[in-house]
N, C-alpha and C positions, 0 to 999 in steps of 0.2 A: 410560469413555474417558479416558486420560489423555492432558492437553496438553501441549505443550514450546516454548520459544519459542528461535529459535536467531537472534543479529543481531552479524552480521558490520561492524563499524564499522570502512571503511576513510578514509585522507585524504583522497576525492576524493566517496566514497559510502559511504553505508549500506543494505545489504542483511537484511532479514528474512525469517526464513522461521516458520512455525507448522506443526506436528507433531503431528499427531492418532493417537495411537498408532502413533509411528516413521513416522508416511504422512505424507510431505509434501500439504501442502491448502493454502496461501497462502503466498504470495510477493511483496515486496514491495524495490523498490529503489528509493533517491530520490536522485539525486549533488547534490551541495555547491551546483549552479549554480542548483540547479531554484529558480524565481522565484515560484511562489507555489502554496497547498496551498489546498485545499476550507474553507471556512470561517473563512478570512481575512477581516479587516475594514478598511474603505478610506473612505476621504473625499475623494470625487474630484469632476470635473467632466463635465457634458452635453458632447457635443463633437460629435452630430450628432444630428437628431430625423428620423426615419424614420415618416412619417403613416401610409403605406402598409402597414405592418409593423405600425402602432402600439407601435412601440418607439423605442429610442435604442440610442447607441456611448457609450459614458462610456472618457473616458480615466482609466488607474487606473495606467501605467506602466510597462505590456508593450508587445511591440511592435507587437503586434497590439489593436484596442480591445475591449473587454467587452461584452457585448451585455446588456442589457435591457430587458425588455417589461413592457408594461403591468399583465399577471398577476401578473407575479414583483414587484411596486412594496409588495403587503400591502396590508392591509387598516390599519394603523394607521402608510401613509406623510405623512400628513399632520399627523400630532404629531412624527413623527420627523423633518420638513422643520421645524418651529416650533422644536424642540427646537435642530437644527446653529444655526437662524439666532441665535435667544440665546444657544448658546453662542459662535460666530464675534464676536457683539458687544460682550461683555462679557469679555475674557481675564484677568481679576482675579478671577471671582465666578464661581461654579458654580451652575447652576440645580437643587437637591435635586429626588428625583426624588417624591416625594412632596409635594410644593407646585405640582409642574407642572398643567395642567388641559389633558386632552388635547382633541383634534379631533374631528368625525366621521369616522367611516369612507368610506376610499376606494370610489367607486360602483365597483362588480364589470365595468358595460359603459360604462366613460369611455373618453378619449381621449389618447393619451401628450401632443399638445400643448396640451391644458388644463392638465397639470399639473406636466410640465416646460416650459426654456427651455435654449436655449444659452445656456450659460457657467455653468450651474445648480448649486451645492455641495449634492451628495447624500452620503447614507453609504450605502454596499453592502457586502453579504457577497457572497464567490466561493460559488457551489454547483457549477460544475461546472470541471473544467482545463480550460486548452486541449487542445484536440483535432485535430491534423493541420492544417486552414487554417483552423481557427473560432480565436478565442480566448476568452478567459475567461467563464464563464455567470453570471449577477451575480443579487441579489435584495435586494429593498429592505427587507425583514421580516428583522430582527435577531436572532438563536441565538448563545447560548452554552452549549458543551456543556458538561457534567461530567459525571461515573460514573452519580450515581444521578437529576439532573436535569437539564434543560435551559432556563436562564434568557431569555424574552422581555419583551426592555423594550415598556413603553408598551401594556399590554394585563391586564389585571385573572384570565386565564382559568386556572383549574389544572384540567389534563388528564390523565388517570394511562392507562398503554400499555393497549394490550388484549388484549395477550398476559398480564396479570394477569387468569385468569379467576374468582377471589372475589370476590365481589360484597360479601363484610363486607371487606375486606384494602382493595379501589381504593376504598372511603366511606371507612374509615378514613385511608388516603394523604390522602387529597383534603381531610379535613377537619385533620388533622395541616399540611399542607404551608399549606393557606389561613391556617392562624391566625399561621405564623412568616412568612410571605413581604411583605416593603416590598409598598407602595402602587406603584401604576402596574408593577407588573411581573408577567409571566402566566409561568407556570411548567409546563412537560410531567415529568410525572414517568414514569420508563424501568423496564424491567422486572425491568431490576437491583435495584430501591428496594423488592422484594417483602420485609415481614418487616421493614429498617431500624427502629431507635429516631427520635427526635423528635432526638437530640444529633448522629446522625450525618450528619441531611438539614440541620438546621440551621449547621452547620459547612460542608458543602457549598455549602448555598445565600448563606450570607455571603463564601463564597472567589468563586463565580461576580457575585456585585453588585458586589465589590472591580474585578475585571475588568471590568466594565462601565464604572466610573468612572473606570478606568486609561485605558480606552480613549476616552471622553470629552475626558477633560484633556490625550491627545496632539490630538485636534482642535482644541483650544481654544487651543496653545499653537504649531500649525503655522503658521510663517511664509510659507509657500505649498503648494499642490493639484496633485499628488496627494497624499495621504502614508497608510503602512501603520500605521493607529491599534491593531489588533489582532492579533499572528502567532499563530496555531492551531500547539497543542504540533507539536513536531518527528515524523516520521514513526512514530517507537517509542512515544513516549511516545503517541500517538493512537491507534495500534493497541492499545496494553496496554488504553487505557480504555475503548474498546470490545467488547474482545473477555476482557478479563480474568475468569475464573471462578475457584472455592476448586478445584476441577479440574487447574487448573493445576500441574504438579511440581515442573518447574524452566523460569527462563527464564536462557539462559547470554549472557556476554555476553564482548564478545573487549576489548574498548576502558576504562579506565580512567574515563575522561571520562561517557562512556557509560553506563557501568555504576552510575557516583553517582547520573544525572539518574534511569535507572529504579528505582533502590534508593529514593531520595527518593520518586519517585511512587507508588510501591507502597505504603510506608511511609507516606504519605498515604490512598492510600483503601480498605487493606486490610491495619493493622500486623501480624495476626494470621501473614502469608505476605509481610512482606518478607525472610524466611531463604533463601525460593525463588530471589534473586536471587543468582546466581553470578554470578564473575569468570572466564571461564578461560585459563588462561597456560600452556596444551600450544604446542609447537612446530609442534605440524601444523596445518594450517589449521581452523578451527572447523568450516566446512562439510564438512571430510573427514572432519573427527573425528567425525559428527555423520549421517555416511552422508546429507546433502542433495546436496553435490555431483553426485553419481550418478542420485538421484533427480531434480533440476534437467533434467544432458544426456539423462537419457529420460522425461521428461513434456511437454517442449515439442518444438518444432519443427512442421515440417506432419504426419506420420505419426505417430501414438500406436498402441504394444500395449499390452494391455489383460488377453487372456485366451485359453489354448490355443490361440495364434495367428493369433488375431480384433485386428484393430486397427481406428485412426480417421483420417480425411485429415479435417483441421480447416484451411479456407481462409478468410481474413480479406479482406473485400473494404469501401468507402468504408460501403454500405450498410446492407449485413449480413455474419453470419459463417455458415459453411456445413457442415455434420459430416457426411459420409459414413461408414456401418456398413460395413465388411466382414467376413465371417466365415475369410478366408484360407483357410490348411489343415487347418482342423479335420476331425476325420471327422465323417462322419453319425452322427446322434443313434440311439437305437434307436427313439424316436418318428417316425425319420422328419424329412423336411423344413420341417414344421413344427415340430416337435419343440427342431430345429437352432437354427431362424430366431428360435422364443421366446425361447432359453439366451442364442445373443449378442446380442440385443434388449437384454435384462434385463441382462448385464455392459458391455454399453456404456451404459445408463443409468449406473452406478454410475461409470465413467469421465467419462461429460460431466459430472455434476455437479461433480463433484471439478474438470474442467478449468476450468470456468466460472468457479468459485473462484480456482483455482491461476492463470488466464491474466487473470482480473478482464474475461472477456469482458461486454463489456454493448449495449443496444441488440437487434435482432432475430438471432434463433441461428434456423436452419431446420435439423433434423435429419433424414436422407434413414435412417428405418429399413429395415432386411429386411423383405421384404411379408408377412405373417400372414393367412392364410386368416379363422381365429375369432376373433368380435367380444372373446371373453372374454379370450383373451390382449393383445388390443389395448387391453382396460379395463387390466388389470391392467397393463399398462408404464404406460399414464398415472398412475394409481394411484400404481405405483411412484416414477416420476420425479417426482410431486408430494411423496412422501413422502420425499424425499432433499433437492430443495430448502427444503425445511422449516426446518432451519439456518443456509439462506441471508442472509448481512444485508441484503444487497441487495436491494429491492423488483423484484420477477418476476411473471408470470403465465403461466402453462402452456394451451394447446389442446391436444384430444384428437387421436389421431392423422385424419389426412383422408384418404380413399377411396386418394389415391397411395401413404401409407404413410410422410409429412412430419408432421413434431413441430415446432409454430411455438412458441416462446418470447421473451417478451422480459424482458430483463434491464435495472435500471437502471444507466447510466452517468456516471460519475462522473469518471473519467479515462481517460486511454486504456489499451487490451485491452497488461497485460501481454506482451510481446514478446524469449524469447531466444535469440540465434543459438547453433544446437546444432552447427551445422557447425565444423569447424577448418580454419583457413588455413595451410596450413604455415609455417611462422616463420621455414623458412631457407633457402626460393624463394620465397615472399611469393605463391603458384599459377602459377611461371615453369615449374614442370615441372622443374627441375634443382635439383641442389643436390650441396655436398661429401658424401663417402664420409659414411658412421652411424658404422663405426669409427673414426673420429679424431677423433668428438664430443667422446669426453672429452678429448682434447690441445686444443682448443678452449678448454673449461670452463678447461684447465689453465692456457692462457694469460692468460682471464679472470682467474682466481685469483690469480695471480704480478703481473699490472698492478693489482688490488685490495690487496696486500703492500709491493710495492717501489714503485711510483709515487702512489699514493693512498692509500698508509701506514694502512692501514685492517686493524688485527689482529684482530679481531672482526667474522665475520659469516657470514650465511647466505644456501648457495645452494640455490632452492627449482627443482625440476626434476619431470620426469614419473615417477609412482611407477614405472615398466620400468626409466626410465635409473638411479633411487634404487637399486633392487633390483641392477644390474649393477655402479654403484661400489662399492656396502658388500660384492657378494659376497667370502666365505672371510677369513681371517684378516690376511692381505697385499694387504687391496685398496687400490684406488684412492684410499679415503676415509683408510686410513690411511696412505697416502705422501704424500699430501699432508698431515694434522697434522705429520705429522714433516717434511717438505720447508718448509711456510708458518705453523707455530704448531698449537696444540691450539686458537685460536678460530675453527679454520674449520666448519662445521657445514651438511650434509645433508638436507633434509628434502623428503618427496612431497607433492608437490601436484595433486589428481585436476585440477585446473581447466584444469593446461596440458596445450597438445598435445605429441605424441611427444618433439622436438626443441626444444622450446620451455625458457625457464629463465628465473628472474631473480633476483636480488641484492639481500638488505635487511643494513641493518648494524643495529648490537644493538641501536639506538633501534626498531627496525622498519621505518626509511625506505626507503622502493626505491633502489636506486642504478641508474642509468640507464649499463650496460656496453654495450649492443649499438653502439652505433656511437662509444663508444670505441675498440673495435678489431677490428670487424668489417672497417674496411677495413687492418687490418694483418695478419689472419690469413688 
């Protein structure tokens, strides 16, 4: 299986997409505004204690407070409450973390108000986004990710995954990882770390302690609560190091800026494949270029096809999410009715997993299959859909189909379920139902053009339109495209972009900026 990573870096967001032989499987968008990511670290304050709940609100800076509970506080929040107050004390002098002498362990069935207080300076990691009216999920037990470990302050424990199943390979890790790792720090080592040398974990593991003590010293040096002591890499760089394999082809990237920070990380924790890191500087959109586009406006929405005309109605509701199978117009199988029922059972599995991926649905999925007479084909689709989740990174657990002929899954959630609109709004009735003649679109564009020339002095640039209307200006040797070079400069330039709708268009000058034309002289044409 070859992978490809395709990430569209615009000025307001970044878009990534991951390519599992040309099949789009994950999707990822995070715009400029979004205020904080999974694995953030904060040092904030109690702001309300909820007995009843056995939890609290910490305010951390959103606008909504953070919720945590008493579970999520760890098991070694009591050294790490010792730890903030010496640091808060002493803002000249750092407390090494190997001369510290930790606590006991937090009792498993205490009570949030024995051990917090209003107005209380905790340190928390986000584990989960806000999600619709909740806000951020918080936890008291401190991770730092890297590639091949994950660094835990104030805890002695090295832990090798269990998806390493040699049993000489995770003693060796273990006993490898225990002899280079500082005092007071527990260490999970990941299943990437299979086979690494002693130089390679060691280098990792002193980048993740550095981070640790970066993050310390903005606490130490905060002149007031809240503040963001730790940002968890940017959206790309977090995916690459999760998901990075020697697998990998190419990852293309559209952005300059962009392109360094992943060229840098790669070249960090894998020099042998930072070649794989492209720049690309085609004129067409990345995602067009790259056939995601397409795949984008027909994998999401409410109705999914799938297979010989079998599709999926996938409804997102507060609680749960819901997958209805249908088999459309297929014909009858030569098996017969059951026969049918198995074939798109078995290709709409291979669809929801993929979408569960692709939409990052999480939380409880009830899947409404075609009903199956024999037990064997109903082992076998659970079989199946276990064996596809497999890959999954996300913590799941699958039930076997129940007498109705429902597939309960739950998925873990992290942020919210991927969401995007596949519909088009028409751009020039705005769904008023009316709009000027299609043929004097382009005297439109034209006028566009001519106030981008003469009034905004702008001789360079391009206008980006639906690939029909592309295909109609460039048609034959005397088109469109070329009476305009010759009427407004040879820098005016053409390019399709699957993203917009029919009649839809806009305007970037050579820097790549958007220029905002439509209500320039929308009310003058």
């Amino acid at each position: 299986m070859i992978s490809e990573l395709i990430i569209d870096a615009q000025p307001n967001e970044v878009t990534i997409a991951l390519l599992e032989d040309q099949r789009l499987v994950e999707f990822q968008k995070e715009g400029a505004e979004t205020a904080f990511s999974v694995g953030n670290i904060y040092a904030a304050r109690v702001k309300k204690i909820m007995p009843g709940l056995n939890a609290c609100f910490v305010e951390v800076g959103h606008e909504r407070e953070a919720f945590l509970h008493y579970q999520d506080l760890g098991a070694q929040f009591l050294s790490i409450e010792k730890y903030v107050k010496q640091v808060a004390s002493d803002r000249k002098k750092l407390v090494p973390m190997d001369k510290f002498g930790r606590l006991p362990e937090l009792k498993k069935d205490g009570t949030i108000d024995s051990v917090l207080e209003l107005g209380q300076e905790v340190l928390v990691q986000i584990t989960k986004e806000p999600i619709n009216t909740k806000g951020p999920r918080l936890s008291g037990e401190i991770s730092i990710a890297g590639r091949f470990l994950v660094l835990i302050p104030f805890t002695d424990k090295v832990n090798v995954s269990s998806k390493i199943k040699s049993s000489e390979e995770r003693a060796r890790l273990k006993q490898l990882v225990q002899s280079i790792k500082p005092r007071n720090f527990g260490v999970i080592v990941r299943t990437v770390a299979e086979g690494k040398k002693v130089a390679e974990l060691d280098t990792e593991l002193n980048y993740l302690v550095n981070i640790w003590y970066d993050c310390v010293q903005q606490v130490q040096k905060a002149p007031d609560l809240p503040i963001l002591a730790h940002e968890e890499n940017n959206r790309t760089v977090s995916l690459i190091r999760d998901l990075f394999n020697p697998s990998y082809e190419s990852i293309y990237v559209n952005d300059a800026q962009v392109y360094k920070e992943v060229k840098n990380y790669v070249s960090l924790i894998a020099p042998e494949c930072s070649d794989i890191v492209k720049l690309y500087k085609g004129d067409v959109p990345i995602f067009d270029n790259y056939d995601v586009t397409k795949q984008i406006k027909s994998g999401f929405g409410r109705t999914v096809s799938y297979k010989k005309g079998a599709y999926l109605i996938i409804e997102h509701t507060e609680a749960l999410t819901v997958i209805d199978v249908n088999s459309g117009n297929r014909k009858r199988d030569v098996e017969g009715q059951e026969g049918n029922a198995f074939d798109v059972n078995m290709g709409a599995a291979d669809e929801i997993a993929r979408q569960l991926r692709l939409r990052d649905i999480g939380g409880i999925i009830v899947i409404d299959f075609i009903d199956m007479d024999k037990a064997e084909h109903r082992q076998r689709l659970y079989e199946h859909m276990n064996e596809l989740l497999r890959t999954d990174r996300a913590k799941h657990n699958v039930l076997p189909l129940s007498k109705f002929g429902l597939m309960q899954i739950t998925r873990q959630r992290v942020r919210p379920a991927m969401d995007v609109k596949v519909e088009e709004v028409c751009p020039t009735c705005f769904g008023k139902g009316t709009m000027k003649s299609s043929y004097i679109f382009t005297d439109i564009l034209e006028n566009k053009i001519d106030y981008m020339v003469h009034n905004l002095g702008r001789k360079s640039f391009t206008l980006y339109c639906h690939p029909y209307v592309h295909a109609f200006i460039c048609k034959g040797f005397w088109s469109k495209l070329m009476q305009w070079k010759f009427k407004y400069g040879f820098g005016v330039k053409v390019v399709p972009d699957q993203s917009l709708a029919f009649l839809q268009y806009k305007f970037k000058d050579k820097q790549g900026n958007l220029v905002d034309m439509e209500q320039e002289i929308d009310s003058k044409t």
